[in-house]
N, C-alpha and C positions, 0 to 999 in steps of 0.2 A: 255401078254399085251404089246403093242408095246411102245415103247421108244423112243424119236427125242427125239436129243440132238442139241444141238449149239457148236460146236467145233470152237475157235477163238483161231488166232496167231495173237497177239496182236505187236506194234512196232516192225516192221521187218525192221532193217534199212542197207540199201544199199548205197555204194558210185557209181553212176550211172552217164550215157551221157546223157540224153534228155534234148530237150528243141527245140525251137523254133531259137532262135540266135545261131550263131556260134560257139562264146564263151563256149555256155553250152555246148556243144556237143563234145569240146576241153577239157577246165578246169572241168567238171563235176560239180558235188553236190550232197549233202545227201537228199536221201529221206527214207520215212518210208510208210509203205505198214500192212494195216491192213485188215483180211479177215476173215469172219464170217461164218460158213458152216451148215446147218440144215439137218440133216440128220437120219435115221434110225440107232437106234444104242443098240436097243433090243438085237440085236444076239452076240454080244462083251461084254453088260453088263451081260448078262449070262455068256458067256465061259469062259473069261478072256485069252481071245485070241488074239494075234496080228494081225492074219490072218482075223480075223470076224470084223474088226474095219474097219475104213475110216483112211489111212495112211497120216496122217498131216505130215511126215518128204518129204512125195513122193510132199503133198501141197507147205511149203518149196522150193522144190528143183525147181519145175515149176516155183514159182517166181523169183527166182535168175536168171535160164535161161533166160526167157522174161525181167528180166532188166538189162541183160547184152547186148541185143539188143536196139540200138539205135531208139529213135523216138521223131518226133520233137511236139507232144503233148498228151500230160499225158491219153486223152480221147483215144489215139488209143494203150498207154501202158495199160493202165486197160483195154479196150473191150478183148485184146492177154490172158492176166492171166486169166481174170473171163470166158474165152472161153474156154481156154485149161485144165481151171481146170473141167471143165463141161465134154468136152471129154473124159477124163482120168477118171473120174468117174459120169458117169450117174446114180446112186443110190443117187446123191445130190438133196434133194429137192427143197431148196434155198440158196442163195449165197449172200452175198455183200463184193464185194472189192474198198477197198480204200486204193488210192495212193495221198503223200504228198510230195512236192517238198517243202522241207525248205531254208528261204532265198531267195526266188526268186527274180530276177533281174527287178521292178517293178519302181524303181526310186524315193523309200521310204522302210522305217522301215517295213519289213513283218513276220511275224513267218513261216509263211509258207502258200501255196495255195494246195487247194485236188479235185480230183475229186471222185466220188464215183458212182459205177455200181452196181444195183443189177438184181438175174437171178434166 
C-alpha cells in the first residue's frame, strides 16, 4: 500500500542579504524559511533505510545555498529554493515553501512579511 507522507522543516532561520533597499542588502536580517514536501514514502517506511527516503538534510542544505545568494525580492528568493528543490528531486509530488523576512523595514511595528510558493 503506497504511503505519502508530508515531510516539513519547520523554522529555518537564516541571517541573510535580501531586500529591495540598499541597506538590507548591507546590514542583513533574519529570516525563517518554512517547507512542506509531499511525497512517496512507502519504500523508507518499510526498509528503514536512509538510502529509500527523500533526504531532508540535502532539503536544508539547498536552502542555505540559495539564501546565501542575494536578491532584492523574497518572490524571486522562494521561486530559486521551491525550483531547485523540484530538480534535485523529481519523485516530489508537491511542495510549498515559505520565506519570512522579520522586522521588515516598512516604517511601522511588523513581525514580519512572507511569501509563499507552492509546486
Amino acid at each position: 500500500m503506497k504511503k505519502t507522507g508530508l515531510i516539513e522543516l519547520e523554522e529555518m532561520e537564516f541571517y541573510a542579504y535580501h531586500g529591495h533597499f540598499e541597506e538590507e542588502q548591507i546590514v542583513g536580517n533574519k529570516f525563517l524559511v518554512n517547507i512542506s514536501i509531499e511525497t512517496d514514502c512507502s519504500k523508507a517506511a518499510t526498509s528503514d533505510r536512509l538510502e529509500d527516503a527523500l533526504d531532508y538534510v540535502s532539503i536544508y542544505r539547498i536552502t542555505k545555498e540559495e539564501m546565501e545568494k542575494k536578491s532584492h525580492l523574497l518572490e524571486h528568493l522562494t521561486g530559486r529554493i521551491i525550483d531547485r528543490i523540484h530538480e534535485e528531486f523529481p519523485q516530489i509530488v508537491h511542495s510549498k515553501v515559505k520565506v519570512s523576512k522579520l522586522n521588515p523595514p516598512m516604517g511601522g511595528r511588523m513581525e514580519k512579511v512572507s511569501i509563499t510558493f507552492e509546486r
